[in-house]
N, CA and C of each residue as an Amber inpcrd file, in Angstrom:
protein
   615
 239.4170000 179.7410000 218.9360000 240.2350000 179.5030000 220.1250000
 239.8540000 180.4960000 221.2080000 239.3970000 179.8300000 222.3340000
 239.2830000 180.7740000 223.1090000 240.2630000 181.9680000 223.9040000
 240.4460000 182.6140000 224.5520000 240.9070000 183.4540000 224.7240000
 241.8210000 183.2770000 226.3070000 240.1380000 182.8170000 226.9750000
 240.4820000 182.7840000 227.9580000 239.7640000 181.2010000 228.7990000
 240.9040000 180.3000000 229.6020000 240.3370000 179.1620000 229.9220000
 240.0570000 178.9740000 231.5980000 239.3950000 178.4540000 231.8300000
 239.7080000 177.7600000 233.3360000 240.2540000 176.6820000 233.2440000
 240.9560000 176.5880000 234.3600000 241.9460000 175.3650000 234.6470000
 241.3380000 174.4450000 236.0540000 240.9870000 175.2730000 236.9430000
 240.6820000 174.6000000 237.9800000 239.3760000 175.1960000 239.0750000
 238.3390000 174.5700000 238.9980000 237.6140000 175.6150000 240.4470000
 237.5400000 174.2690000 241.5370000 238.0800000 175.3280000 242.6410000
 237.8910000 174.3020000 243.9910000 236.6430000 174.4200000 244.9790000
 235.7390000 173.6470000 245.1870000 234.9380000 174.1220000 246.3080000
 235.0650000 174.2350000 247.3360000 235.1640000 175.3530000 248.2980000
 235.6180000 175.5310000 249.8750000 234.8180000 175.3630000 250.4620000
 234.6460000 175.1580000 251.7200000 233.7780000 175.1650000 252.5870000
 232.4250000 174.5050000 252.4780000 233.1980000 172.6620000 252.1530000
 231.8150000 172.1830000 251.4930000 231.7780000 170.6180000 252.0770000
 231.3120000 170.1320000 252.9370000 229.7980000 170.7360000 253.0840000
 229.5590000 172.1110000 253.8010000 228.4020000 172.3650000 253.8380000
 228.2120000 173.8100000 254.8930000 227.0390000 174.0960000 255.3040000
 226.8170000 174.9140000 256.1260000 225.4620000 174.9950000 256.4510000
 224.8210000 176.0870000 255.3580000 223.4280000 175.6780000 255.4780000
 222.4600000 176.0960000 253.8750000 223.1110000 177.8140000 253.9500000
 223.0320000 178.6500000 255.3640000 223.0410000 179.8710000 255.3110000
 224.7580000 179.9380000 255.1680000 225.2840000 179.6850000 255.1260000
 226.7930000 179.9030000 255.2240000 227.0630000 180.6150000 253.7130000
 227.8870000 181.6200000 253.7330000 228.2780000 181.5890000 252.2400000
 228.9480000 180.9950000 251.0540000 229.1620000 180.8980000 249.9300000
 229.5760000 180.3650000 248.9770000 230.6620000 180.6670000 249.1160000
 231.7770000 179.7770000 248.8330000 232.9720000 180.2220000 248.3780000
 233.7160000 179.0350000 246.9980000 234.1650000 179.6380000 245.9720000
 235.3210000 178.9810000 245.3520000 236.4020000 179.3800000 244.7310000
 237.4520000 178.6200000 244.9280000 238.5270000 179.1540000 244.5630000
 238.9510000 178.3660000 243.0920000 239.2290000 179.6310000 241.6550000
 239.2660000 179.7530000 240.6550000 240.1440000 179.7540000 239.8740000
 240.6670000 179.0190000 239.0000000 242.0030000 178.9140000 238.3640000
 241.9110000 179.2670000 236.7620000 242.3200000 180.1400000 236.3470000
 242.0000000 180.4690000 235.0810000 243.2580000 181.2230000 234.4760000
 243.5570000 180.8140000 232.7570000 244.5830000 181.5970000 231.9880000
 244.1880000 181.9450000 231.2190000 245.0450000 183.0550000 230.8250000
 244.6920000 184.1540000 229.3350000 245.3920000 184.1880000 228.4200000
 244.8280000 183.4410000 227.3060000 246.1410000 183.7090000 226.5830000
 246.2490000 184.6020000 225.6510000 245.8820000 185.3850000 225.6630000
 246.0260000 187.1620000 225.1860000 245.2520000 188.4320000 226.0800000
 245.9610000 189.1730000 225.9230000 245.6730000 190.5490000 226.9140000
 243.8180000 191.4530000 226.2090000 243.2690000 191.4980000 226.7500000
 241.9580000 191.5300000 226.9420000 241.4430000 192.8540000 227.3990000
 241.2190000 194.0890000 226.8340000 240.9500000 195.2780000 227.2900000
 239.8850000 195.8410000 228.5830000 238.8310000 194.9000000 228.3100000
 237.7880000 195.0700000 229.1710000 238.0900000 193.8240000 230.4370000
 237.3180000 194.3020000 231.3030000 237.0080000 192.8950000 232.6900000
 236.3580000 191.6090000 232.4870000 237.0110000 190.3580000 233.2750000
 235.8520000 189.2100000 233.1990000 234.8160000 189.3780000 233.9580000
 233.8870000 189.1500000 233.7530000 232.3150000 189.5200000 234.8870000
 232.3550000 187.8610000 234.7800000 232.3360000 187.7940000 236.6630000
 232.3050000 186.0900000 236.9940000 230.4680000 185.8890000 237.9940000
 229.8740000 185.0250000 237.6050000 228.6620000 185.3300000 238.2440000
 228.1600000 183.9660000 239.0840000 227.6070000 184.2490000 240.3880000
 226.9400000 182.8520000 240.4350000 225.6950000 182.6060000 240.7760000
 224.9610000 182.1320000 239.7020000 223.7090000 181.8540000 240.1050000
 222.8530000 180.6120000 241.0040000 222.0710000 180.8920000 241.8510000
 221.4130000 179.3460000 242.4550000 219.6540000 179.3800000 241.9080000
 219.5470000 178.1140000 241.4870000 217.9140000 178.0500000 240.8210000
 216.6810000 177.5760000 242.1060000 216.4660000 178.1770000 242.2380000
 215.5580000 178.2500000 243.4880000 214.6050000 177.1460000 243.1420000
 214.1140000 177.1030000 241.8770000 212.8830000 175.6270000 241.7780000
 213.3700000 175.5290000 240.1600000 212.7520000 174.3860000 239.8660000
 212.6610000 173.5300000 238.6350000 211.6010000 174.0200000 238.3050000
 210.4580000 174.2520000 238.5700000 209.3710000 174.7280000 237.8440000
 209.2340000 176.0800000 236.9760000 209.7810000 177.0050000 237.5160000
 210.1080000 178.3840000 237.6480000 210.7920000 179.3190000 237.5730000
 211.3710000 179.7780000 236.4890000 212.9460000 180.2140000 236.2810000
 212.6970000 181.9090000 237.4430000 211.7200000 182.4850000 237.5430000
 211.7230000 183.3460000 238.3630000 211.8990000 183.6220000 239.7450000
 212.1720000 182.4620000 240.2870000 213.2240000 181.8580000 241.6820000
 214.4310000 181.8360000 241.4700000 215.2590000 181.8630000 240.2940000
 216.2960000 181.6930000 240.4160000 217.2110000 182.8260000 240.6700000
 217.8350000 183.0590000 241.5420000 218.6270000 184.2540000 242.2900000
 220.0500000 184.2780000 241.7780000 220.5220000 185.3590000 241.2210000
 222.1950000 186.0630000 241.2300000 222.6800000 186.1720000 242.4300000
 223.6730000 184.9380000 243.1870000 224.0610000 185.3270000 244.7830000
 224.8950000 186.5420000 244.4420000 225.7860000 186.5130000 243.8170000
 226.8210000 187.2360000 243.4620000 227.2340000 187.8010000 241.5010000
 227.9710000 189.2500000 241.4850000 228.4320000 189.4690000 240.3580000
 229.4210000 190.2740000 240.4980000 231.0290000 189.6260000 240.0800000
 232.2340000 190.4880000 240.8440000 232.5660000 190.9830000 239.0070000
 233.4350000 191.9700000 238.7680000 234.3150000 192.1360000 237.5040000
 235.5900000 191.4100000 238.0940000 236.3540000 191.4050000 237.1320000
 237.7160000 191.2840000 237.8600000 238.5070000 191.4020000 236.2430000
 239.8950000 192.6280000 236.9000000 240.4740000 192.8970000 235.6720000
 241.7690000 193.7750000 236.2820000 242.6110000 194.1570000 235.6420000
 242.7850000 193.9650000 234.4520000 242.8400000 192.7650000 233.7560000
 243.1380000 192.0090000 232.6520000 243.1610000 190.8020000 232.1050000
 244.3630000 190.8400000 231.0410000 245.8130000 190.6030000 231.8850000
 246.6350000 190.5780000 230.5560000 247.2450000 188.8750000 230.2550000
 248.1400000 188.7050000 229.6070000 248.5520000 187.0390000 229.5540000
 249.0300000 186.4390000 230.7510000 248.5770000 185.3450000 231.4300000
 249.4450000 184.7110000 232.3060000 248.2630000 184.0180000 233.1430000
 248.6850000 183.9470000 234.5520000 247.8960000 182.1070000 235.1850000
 247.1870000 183.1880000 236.0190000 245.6240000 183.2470000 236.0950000
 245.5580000 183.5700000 237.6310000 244.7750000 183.1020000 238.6530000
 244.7730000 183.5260000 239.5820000 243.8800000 182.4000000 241.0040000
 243.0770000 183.4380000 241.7770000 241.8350000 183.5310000 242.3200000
 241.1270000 184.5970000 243.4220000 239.9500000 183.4420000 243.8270000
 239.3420000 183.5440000 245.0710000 238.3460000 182.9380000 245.4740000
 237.5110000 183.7180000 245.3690000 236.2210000 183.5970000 244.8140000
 235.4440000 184.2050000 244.7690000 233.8530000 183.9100000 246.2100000
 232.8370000 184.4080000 246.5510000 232.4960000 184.2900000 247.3870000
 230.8370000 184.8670000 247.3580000 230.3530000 184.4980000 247.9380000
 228.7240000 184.5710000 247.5580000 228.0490000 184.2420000 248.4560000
 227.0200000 185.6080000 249.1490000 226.1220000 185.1280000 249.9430000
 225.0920000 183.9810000 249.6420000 224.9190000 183.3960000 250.7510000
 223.8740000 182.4580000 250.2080000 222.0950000 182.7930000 249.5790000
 221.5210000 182.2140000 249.3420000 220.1440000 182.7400000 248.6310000
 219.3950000 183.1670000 249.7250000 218.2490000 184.0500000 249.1790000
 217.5670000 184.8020000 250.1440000 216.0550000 183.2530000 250.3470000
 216.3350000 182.6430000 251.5270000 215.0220000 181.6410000 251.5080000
 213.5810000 182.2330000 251.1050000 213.6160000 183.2760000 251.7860000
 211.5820000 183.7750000 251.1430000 211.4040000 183.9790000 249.6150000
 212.7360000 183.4890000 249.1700000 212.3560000 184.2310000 247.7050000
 212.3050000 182.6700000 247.1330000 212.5070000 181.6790000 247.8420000
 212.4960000 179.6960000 247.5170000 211.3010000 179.6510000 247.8320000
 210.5770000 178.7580000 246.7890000 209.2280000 177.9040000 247.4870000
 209.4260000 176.9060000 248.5340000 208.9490000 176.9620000 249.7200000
 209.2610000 176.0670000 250.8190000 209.2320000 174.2640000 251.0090000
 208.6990000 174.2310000 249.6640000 208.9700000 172.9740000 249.4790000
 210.1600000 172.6650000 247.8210000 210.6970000 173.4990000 247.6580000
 211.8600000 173.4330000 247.6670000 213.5960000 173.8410000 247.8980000
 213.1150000 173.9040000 249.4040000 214.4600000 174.5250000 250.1320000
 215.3430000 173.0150000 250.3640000 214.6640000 172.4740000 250.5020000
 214.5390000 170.8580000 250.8910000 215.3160000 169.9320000 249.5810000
 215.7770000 169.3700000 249.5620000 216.6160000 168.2920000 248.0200000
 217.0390000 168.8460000 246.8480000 217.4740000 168.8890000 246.1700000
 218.6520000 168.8030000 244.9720000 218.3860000 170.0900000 244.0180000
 219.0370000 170.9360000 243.6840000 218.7880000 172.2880000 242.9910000
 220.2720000 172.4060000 242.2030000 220.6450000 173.1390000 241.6640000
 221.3650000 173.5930000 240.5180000 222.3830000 174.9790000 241.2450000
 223.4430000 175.3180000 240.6890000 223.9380000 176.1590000 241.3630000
 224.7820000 176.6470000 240.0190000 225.0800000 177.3520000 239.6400000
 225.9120000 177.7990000 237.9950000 227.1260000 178.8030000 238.1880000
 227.6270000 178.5320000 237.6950000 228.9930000 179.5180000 238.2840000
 229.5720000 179.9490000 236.6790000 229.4200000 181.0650000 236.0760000
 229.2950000 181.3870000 234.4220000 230.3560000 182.5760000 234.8600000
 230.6000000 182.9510000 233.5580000 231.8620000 183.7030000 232.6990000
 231.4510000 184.3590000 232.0040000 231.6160000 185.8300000 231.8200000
 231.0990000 186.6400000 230.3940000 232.5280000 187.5570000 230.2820000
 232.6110000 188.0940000 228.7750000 233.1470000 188.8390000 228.7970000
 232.5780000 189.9850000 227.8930000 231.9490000 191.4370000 227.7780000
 231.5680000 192.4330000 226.8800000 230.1600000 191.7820000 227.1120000
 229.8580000 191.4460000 228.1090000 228.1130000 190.9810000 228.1670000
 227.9410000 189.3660000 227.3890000 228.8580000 188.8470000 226.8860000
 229.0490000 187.6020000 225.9070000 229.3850000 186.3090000 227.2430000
 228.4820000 185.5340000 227.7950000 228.5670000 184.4240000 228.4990000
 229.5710000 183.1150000 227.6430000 230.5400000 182.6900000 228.1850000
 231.6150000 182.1610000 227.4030000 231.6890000 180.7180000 228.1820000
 231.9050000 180.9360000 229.3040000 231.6640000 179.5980000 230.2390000
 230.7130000 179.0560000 231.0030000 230.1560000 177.7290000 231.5360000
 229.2660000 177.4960000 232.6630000 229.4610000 176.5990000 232.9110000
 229.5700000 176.4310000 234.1290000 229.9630000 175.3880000 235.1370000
 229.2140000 175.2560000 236.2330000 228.0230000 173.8200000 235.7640000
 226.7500000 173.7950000 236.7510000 227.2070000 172.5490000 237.8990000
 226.7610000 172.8760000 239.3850000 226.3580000 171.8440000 239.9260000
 225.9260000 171.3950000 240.8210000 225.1190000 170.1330000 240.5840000
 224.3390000 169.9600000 241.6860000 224.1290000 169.9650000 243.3400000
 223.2430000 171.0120000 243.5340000 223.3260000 170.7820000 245.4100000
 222.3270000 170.0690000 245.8800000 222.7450000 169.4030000 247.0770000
 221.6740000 168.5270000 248.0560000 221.5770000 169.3910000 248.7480000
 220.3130000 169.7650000 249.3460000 220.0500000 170.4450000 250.8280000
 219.3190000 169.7530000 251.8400000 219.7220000 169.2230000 252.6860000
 219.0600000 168.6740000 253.7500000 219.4210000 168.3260000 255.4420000
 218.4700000 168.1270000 256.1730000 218.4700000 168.3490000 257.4380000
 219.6570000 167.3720000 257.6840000 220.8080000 168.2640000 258.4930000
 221.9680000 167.5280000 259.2650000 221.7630000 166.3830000 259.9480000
 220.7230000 166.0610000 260.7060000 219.9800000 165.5820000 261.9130000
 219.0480000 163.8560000 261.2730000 219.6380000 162.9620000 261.3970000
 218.9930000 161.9020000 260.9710000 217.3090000 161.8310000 261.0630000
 217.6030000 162.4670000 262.3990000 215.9060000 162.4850000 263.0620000
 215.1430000 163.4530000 262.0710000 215.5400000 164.6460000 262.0660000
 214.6680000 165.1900000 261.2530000 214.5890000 164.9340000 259.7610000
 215.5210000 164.1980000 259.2500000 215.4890000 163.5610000 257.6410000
 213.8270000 162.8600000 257.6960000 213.7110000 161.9880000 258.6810000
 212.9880000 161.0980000 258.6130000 211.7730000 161.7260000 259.1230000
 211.6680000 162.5020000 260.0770000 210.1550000 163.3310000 259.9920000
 210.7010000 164.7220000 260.0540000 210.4020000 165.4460000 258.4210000
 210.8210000 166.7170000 258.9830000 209.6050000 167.5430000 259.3410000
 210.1110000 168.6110000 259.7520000 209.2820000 169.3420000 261.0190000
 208.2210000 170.2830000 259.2750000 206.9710000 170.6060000 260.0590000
 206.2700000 171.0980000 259.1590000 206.9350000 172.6040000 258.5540000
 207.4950000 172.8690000 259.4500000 208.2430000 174.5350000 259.2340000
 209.6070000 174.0100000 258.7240000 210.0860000 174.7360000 258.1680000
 211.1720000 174.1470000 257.4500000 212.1760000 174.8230000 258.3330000
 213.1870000 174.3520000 259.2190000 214.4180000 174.8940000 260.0050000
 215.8370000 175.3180000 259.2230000 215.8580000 176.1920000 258.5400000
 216.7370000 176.5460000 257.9290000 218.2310000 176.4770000 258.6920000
 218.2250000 176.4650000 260.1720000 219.2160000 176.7160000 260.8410000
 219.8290000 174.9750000 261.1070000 219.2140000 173.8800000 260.4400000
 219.3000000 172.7520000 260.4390000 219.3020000 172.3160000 259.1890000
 219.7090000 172.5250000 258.3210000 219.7410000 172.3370000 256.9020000
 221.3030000 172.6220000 256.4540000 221.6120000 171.3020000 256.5700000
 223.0650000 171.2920000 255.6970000 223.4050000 171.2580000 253.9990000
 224.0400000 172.2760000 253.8390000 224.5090000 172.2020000 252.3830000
 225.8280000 171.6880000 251.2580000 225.2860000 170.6350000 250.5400000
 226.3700000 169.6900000 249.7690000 226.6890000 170.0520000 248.5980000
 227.2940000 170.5270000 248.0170000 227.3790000 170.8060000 246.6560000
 228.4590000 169.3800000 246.0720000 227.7210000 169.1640000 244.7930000
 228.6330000 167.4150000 244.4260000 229.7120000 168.2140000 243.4530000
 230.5060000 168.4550000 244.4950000 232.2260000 169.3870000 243.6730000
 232.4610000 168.5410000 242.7170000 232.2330000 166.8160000 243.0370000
 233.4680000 165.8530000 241.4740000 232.5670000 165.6490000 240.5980000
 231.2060000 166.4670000 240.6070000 230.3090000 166.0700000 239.0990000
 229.6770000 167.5760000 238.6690000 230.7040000 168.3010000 237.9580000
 230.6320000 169.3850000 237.1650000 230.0940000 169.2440000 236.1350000
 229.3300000 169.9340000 235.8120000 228.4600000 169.9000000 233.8250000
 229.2110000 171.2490000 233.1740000 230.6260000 171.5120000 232.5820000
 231.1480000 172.3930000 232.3410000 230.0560000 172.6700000 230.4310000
 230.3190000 174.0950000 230.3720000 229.4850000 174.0060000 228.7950000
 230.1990000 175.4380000 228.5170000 230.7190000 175.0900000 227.2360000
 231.5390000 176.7190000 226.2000000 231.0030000 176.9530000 225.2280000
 230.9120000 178.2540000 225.2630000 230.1010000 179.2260000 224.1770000
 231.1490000 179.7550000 223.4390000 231.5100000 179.6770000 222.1060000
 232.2780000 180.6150000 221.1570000 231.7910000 182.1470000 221.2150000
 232.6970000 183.1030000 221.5220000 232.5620000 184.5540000 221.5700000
 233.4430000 185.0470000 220.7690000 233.2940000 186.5970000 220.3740000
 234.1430000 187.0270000 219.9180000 235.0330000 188.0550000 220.9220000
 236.6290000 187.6400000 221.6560000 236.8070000 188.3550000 222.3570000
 237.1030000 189.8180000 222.1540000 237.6920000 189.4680000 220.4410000
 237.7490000 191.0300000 219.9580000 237.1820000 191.5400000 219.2680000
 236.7520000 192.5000000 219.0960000 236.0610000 193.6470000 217.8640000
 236.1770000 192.9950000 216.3390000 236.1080000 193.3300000 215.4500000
 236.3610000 193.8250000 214.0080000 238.2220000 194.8720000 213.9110000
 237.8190000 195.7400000 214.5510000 238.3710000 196.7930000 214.4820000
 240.2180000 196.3880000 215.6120000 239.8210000 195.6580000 216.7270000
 240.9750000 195.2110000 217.5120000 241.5890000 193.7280000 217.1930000
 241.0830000 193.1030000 215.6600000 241.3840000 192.2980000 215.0810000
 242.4100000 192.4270000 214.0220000 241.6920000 193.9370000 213.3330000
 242.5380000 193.9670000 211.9020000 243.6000000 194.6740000 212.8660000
 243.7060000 195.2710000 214.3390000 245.1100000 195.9500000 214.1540000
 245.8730000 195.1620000 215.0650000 245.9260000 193.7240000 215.4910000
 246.4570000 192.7300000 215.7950000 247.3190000 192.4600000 214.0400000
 245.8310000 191.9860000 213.6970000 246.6820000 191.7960000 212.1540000
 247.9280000 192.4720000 211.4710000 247.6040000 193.2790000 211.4910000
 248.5610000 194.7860000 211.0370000 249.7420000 194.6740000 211.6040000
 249.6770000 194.1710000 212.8580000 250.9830000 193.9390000 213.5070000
 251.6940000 192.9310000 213.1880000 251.0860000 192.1670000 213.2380000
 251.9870000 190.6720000 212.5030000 251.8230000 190.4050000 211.1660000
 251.9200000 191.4180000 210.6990000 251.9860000 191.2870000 209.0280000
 251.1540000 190.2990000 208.3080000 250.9850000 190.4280000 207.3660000
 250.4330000 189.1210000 206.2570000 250.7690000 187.6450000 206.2750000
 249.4190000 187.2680000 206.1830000 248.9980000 185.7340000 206.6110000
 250.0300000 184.8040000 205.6020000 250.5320000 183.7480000 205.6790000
 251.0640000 182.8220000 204.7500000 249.6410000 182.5160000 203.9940000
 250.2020000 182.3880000 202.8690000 248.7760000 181.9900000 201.1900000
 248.1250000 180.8260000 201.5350000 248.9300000 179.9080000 202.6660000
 247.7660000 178.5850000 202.7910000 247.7430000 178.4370000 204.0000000
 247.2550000 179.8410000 205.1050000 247.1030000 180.3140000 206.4990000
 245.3350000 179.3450000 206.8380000 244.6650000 178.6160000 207.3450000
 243.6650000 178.3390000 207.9050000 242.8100000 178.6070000 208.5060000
 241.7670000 178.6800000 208.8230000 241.0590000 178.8000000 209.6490000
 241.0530000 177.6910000 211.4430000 240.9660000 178.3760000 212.4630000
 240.9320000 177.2370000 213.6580000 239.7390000 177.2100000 213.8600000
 239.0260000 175.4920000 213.9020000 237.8050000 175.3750000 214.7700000
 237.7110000 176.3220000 216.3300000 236.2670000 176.4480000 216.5310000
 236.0820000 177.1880000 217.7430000 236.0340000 176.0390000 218.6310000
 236.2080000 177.0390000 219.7270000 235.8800000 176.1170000 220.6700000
 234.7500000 174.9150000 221.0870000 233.5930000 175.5730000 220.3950000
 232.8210000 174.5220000 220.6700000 232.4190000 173.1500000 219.8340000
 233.2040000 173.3240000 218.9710000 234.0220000 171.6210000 218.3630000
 234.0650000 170.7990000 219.2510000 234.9250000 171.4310000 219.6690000
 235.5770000 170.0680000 221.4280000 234.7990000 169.7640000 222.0350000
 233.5650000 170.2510000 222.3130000 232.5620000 169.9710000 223.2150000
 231.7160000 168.7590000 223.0620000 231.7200000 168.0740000 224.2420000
 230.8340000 166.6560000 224.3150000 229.4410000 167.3350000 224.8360000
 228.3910000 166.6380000 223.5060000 227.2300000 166.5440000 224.1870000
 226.1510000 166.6440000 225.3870000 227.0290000 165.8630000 226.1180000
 226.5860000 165.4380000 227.5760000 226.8590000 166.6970000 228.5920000
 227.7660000 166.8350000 227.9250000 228.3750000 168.3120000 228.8250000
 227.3580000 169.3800000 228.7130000 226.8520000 169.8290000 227.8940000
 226.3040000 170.8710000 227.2090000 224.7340000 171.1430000 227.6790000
 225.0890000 171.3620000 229.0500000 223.6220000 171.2590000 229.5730000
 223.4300000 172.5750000 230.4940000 222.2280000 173.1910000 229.8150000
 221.2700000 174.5120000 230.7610000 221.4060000 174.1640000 232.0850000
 220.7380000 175.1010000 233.2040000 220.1190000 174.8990000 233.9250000
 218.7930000 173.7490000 233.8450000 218.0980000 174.1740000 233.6520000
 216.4340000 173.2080000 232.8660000 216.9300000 171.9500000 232.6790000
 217.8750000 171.8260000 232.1020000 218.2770000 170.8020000 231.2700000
 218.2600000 169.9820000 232.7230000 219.6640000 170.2680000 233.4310000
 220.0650000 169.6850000 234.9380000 218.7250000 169.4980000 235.8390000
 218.3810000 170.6230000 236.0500000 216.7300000 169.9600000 237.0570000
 216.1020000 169.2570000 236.4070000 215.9540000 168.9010000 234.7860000
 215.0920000 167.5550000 234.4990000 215.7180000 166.3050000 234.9270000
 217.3070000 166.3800000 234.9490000 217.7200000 165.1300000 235.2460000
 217.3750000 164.6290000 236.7730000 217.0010000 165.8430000 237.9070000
 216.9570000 165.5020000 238.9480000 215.5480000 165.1140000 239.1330000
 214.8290000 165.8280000 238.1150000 213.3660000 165.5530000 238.4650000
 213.1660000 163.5420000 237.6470000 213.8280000 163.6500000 236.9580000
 213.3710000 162.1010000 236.0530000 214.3960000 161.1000000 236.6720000
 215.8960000 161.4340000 237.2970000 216.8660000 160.4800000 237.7440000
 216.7280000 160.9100000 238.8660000 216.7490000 161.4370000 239.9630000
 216.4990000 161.3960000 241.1820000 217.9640000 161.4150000 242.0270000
 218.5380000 162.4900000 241.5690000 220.0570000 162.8060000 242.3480000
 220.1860000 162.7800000 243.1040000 220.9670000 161.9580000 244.3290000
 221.5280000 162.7480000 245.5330000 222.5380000 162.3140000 245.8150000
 223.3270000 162.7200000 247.0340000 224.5170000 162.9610000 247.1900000
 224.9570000 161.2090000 247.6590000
């Protein structure tokens, strides 16, 4: 059982222009108090070919972490373009918005962006230089690829003295499936995974 869930991420400021920053606002509960911080991260994959394009816009902690509902927008410069191959600043890329806790990645929530020229005219012949200042950015908010990793949120050691506290197990006490029981297939997709679909299905907005 996990520890800790999301409930809701909203995308703000979407569409937007390519340079504009990231923003989303995050809905997540705990259902037990958690010593260390969540580290919330968001990554954008600069090319399909190349995992060494792919840029960390942002990496916030956020904590304390005890039981109950909570909400923060989180926010992220956009990617540095010279560090994109210029022919793919242009159509459909990956964007990941992940969860760790103790260095242990627990959540990911990928999805797809369109990038392209605002300007009908330039869709249809774009200019040899790529105009970044004309490049609108779509992220497809209602088609999330959410994917959960079983972690251990506690120790060995911050287990048995949970235990200790609530005394001895009943003689025919169980084991709970993890979380990633629940998980559908389809869901359960990398980065890599997502740019093959764009490279073989041909996504756009």
């Amino acid at each position: 059982m996990s520890a800790v869930n999301i409930t809701n991420v909203t995308v703000l400021d979407n569409p937007a222009a390519f340079l504009n920053p990231f923003q989303f606002e995050i809905s997540y509960e705990c259902l037990t108090p958690l010593k260390d911080d969540l580290e919330w991260k968001l990554t954008y994959v600069g090319s399909a070919e190349d995992e060494k394009y792919d840029q960390v816009l942002e990496s916030v902690l956020v904590g304390p972490v005890n039981v109950g509902n909570y909400r923060f927008v989180f926010q992220a410069y956009p990617p540095d373009p010279s560090k994109i191959p210029d022919e793919d600043i242009i159509g459909v890329t990956v964007l990941l918005l992940t969860c760790s806790y103790q260095g242990q990645e627990f959540i990911r929530v990928g999805y797809y962006v369109n990038n392209d020229y605002a300007d009908e005219q330039l869709r249809e012949e774009p200019p040899q230089t790529v105009q970044l200042d004309k490049i609108q950015r779509n992220i497809l908010a209602d088609k999330p690829r959410v994917t959960k990793f079983p972690i251990a949120f506690h120790s060995i050691l911050d287990q048995q003295s949970v235990l200790s506290q609530l005394g001895p197990l009943p003689p025919n006490a169980g084991i709970l499936p993890s979380d990633a029981s629940l998980l559908s297939a389809d869901n359960s997709l990398s980065a890599t995974d997502m740019m093959d679909e764009v490279l073989l299905q041909g996504i756009t907005t």
